[in-house]
Structure formats: structure tokens, C-alpha cells
C-alpha positions as CSV (number, residue, x, y, z in Angstrom):
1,X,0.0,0.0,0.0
2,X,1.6,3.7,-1.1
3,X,1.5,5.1,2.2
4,X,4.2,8.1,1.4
5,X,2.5,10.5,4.1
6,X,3.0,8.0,6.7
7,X,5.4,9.7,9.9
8,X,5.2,7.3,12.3
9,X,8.4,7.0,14.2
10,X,10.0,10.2,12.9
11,X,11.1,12.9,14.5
12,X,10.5,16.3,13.6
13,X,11.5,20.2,15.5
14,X,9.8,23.3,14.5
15,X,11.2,26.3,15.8
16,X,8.5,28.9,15.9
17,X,6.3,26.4,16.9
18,X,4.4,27.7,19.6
19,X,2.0,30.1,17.2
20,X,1.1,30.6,14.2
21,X,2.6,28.9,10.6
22,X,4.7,26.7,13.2
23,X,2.0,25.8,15.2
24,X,-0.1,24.3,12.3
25,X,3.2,22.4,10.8
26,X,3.2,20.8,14.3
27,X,-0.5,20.0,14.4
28,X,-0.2,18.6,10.7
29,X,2.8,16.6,11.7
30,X,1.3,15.2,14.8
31,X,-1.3,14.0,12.9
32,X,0.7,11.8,10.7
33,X,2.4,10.3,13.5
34,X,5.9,12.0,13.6
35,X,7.0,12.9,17.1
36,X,7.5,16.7,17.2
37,X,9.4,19.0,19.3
38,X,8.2,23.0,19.2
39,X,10.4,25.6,20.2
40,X,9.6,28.8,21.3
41,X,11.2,31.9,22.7
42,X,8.2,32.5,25.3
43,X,8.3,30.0,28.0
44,X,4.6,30.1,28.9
45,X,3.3,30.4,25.0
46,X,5.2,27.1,24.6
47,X,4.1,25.1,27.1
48,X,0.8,26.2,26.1
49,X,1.1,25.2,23.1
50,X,2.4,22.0,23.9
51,X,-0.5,20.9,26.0
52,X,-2.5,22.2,22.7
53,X,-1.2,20.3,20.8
54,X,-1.1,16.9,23.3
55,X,-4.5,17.3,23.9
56,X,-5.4,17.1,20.5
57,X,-3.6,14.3,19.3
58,X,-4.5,12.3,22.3
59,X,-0.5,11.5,22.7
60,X,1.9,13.8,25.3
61,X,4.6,11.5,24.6
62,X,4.7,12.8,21.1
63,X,4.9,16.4,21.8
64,X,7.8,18.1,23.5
65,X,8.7,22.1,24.3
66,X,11.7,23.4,24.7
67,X,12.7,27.4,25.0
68,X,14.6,28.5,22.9
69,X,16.0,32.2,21.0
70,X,17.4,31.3,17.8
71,X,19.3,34.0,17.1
72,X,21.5,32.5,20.5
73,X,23.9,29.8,19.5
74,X,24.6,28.2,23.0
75,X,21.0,28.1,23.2
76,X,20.2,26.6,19.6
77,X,22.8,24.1,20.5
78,X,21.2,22.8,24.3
79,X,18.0,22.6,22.9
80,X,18.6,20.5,19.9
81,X,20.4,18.3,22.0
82,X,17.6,18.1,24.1
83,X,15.1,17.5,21.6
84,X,17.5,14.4,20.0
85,X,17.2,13.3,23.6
86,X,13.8,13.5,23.4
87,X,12.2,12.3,20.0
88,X,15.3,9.6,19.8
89,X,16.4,11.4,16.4
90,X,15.7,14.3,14.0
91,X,14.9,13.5,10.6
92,X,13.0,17.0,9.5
93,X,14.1,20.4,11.2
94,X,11.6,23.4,9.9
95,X,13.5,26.5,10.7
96,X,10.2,28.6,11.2
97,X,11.3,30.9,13.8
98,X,11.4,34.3,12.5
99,X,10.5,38.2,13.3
100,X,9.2,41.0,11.7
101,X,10.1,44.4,10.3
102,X,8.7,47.7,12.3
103,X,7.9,49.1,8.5
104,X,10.8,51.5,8.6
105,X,12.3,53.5,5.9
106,X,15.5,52.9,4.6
107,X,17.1,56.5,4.7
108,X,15.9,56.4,8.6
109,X,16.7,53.2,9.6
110,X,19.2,52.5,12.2
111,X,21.8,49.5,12.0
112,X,20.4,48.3,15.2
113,X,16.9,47.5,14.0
114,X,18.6,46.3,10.5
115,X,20.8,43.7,12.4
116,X,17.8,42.8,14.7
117,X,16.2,41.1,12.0
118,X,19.0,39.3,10.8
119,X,20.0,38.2,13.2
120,X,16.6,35.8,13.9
121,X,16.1,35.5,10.1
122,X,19.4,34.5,9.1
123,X,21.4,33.8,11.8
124,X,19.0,31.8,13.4
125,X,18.2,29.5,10.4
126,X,22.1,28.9,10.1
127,X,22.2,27.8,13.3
128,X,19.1,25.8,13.6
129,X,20.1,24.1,10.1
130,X,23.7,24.1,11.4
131,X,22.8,21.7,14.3
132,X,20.5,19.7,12.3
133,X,22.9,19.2,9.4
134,X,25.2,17.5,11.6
135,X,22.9,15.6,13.8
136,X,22.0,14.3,10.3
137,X,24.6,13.6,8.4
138,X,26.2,11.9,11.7
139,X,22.6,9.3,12.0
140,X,23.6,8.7,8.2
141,X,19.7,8.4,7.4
142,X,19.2,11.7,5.5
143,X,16.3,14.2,6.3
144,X,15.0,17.0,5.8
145,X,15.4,20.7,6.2
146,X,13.0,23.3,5.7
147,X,13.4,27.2,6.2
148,X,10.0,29.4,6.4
149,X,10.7,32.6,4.2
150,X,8.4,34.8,2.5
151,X,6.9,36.1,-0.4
152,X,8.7,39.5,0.5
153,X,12.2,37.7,-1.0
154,X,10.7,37.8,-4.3
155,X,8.8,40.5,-4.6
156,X,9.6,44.6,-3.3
157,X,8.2,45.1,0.0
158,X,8.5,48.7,0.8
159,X,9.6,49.9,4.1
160,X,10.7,46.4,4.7
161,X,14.2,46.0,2.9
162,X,15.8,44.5,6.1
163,X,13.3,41.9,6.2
164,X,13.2,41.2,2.4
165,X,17.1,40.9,3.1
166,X,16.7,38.3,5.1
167,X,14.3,36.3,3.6
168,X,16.3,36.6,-0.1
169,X,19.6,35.4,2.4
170,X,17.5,32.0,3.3
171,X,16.5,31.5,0.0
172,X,19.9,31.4,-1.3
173,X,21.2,29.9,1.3
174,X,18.8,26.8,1.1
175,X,19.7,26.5,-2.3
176,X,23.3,26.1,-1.5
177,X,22.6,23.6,1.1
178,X,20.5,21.6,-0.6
179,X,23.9,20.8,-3.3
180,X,25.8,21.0,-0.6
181,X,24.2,18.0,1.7
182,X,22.7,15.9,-1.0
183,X,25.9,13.6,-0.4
184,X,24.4,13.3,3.2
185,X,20.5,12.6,1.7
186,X,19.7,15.8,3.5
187,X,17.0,17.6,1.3
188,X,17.0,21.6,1.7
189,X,13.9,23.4,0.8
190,X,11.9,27.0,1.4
191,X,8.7,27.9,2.1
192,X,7.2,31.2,1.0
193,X,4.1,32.0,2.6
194,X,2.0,35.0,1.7
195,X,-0.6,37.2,3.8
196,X,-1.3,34.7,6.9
197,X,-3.7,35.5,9.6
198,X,-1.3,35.4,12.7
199,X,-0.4,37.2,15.5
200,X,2.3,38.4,13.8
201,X,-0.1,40.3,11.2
202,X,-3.3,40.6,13.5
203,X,-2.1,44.7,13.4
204,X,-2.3,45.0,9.9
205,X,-4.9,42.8,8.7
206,X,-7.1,44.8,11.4
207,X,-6.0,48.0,9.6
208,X,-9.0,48.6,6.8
209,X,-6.9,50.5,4.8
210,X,-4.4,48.1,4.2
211,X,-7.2,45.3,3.9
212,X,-8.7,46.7,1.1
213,X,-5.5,47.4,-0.7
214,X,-4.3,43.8,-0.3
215,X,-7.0,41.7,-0.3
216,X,-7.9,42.1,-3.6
217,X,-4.5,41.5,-4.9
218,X,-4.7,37.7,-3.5
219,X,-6.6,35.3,-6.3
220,X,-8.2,33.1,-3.5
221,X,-10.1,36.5,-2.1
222,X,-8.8,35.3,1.7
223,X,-6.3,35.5,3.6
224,X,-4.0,32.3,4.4
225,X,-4.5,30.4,7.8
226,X,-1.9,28.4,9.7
227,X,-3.9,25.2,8.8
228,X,-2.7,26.3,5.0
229,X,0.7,24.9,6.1
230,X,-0.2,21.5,6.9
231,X,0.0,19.7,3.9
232,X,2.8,21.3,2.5
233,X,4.8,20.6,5.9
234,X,4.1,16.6,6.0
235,X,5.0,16.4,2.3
236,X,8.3,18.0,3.5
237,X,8.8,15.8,5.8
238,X,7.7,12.6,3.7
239,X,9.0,10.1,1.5
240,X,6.6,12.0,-1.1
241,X,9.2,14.7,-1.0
242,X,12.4,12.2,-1.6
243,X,13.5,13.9,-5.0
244,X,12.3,17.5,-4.1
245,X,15.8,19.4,-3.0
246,X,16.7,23.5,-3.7
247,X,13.0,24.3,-4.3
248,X,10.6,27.1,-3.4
249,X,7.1,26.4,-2.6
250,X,4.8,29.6,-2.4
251,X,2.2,29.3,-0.2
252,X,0.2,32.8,-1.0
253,X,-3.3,31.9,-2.9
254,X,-1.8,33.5,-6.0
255,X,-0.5,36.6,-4.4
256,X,2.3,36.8,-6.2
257,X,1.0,36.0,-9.9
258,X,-0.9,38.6,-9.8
């Protein structure tokens, strides 16, 4: 029986897990058996989460939290380590983790805020991937990386050049992984999701202005939901996926063909 969806027995950490696109990756995963670890900068959001997510798919042992910044390399280090311990091994790592821009123009923005987003954009998926690349390649059973960018590193988002910087930077850096650890099995991939409801957005989506401007730009005449990331997260992290290395999936009900 072609059962290519099938995740029992793997192990899967999504950083960013806690809320949001993470958080529905983990529930997708959950629900094709993998064993996931969340991580989450917010202690209490995480643990909340996790209970979330244990009560719905009727398994605690499955689900683990762990606390983490990203953009911190000691800490990226203790809690992979503790989520090998955990799930017994890693075989898919989304790097979903991620922050936003405060809208600021170039001619008045300060290095500060310009390095605060790399450094959780960038940094923070090298480090995540970093850990995971070498957990993997050391297990000698392949897997699967996954970085959450954005529609923004393909298309000109005013006011947000220092976010569109970093999400261009993952793009091309996934693409350089992906020849670079095919020797390991290690598949690299991107995600680029579009407008999402999260709380990450609420602000904007909430502003009617901007609403009205964007919305009808979006072919599917909705915004996208965390649930919109399921599927394409369990594919990832699938044997479906087996020959799918270097690409870009857009995730933005048309946004960006239009």
C-alpha cells in the first residue's frame, strides 16, 4: 500500500512552533504520526502550546517544548540536544522561527533594527540548520530541512528592505545547502508563505486601509491560515518529497501572480 504521508516513528523540530505557521506544521505533523518537538522563545506560550497540541492528538509523549532564542547559538545548541534526547532522532528540522520588520524606511533606519532582524532571520536558520545538518549527516539516514521565508524575497516590499534581506539570504542559502548536503541525503527546501492571519499580522490585517488594498490583490479572495501549512509541511517531511531538493514552494493563494 503507497503510504508516502506515513510519519510514524519520525522525529520532527519546528522552531516557531508555539503560534502561528509553526503551530499548524506541528499539528499537521502530529497528525501523521511524527513525534515533534516545538520551540519557542516565550516560556509560557510554549508550554501552552504544547498541552495544545497533546490534547489534541491524544498522545503527550509525542509532543515536546523546549525554549529557545534562535538567534542565541549556545542556546540553539542545548536545545537540539535536548530535543534528540527527546524524540530519539531528528529527521526533519523546519526552521520557522522568525520576526518582523517595524515598516521603517530605509534612509531612517538605524543598524540596530537592520541587524535585529537578521539576526533571527538569518542567523538563526544557520544555526538551527547548522545543528541539524550535523545531527543528520552523523545518523547517516538523510532528512529534511525546511526554512520558512516569505513572499517578500521575491517581490519589493516597501519599508521592509531588512526583512526582504533576510528572507532573499535563506532563499539562497537553502539553495546552497541543498547541493551541498545531497551527499548526506539531507534535502534543503523554502517555504514562502503569503498574507497569513497570525499574530504576527493581526495589526495590519485589522487595519482597513491596508485590507482593502491587499486583499484584492490575493486570487483566493482570503487570507491564508496556519492550517494552509499542513500539507505542504508533512509532504516535506515525507518520503513524497524524496527527490524535491533546492526548491521554493509559495504558499500565497496567488499573491504573487498577480
Amino acid at each position: 500500500m503507497y503510504q508516502p504521508f506515513d510519519l510514524e516513528g519520525r522525529g520532527v523540530v519546528v522552531t516557531g512552533g508555539n503560534g502561528g505557521i509553526g503551530y499548524g506544521m506541528a499539528r499537521a505533523l502530529l497528525a501523521a504520526g511524527a513525534g515533534v518537538a516545538i520551540w519557542g522563545s516565550n516560556a509560557d506560550k510554549t508550554e501552552a502550546a504544547r498541552r495544545a497540541l497533546a490534547d489534541e492528538c491524544g498522545d503527550a509523549a509525542r509532543v515536546h517544548g523546549f525554549v529557545c532564542d534562535v538567534g542565541d547559538e549556545s542556546q540553539v545548541e542545548r536545545a537540539f540536544a535536548a530535543s534528540v534526547a527527546a524524540l530519539g532522532r531528528v529527521d526533519s528540522c523546519f526552521a520557522n522561527a522568525g520576526v518582523s520588520s517595524k515598516g521603517v524606511l530605509l534612509t531612517e533606519m538605524g543598524l540596530e533594527e537592520f541587524r535585529r532582524v537578521q539576526r533571527v532571520n538569518v542567523e538563526g536558520v544557520f544555526l538551527t540548520f547548522r545543528a541539524a545538518a550535523r545531527h543528520m549527516a552523523q545518523h547517516g539516514q538523510g532528512g529534511s530541512l525546511v526554512a520558512t521565508a516569505s513572499t517578500a524575497a521575491v517581490e519589493g516590499a516597501a519599508r521592509n528592505s531588512h526583512y526582504g534581506a533576510s528572507k532573499g539570504a535563506v532563499t539562497a542559502m537553502v539553495r546552497a545547502l541543498a547541493v551541498e548536503l545531497a551527499r548526506h541525503r539531507i534535502r534543503v527546501n523554502s517555504i514562502l508563505p503569503g498574507w497569513i492571519e497570525t499574530d504576527m499580522t493581526e495589526r495590519s490585517f485589522h487595519n482597513e486601509k491596508f485590507a482593502q488594498a491587499v486583499l484584492p490583490r490575493v486570487p483566493a479572495r482570503r487570507w491564508g491560515t496556519m492550517d494552509d501549512f499542513g500539507g505542504i509541511a508533512v509532504y516535506l517531511a515525507s518520503d513524497a518529497s524524496s527527490y524535491a531538493t533546492g526548491e521554493q514552494f509559495l504558499i500565497d493563494g496567488g499573491y504573487t501572480k498577480f
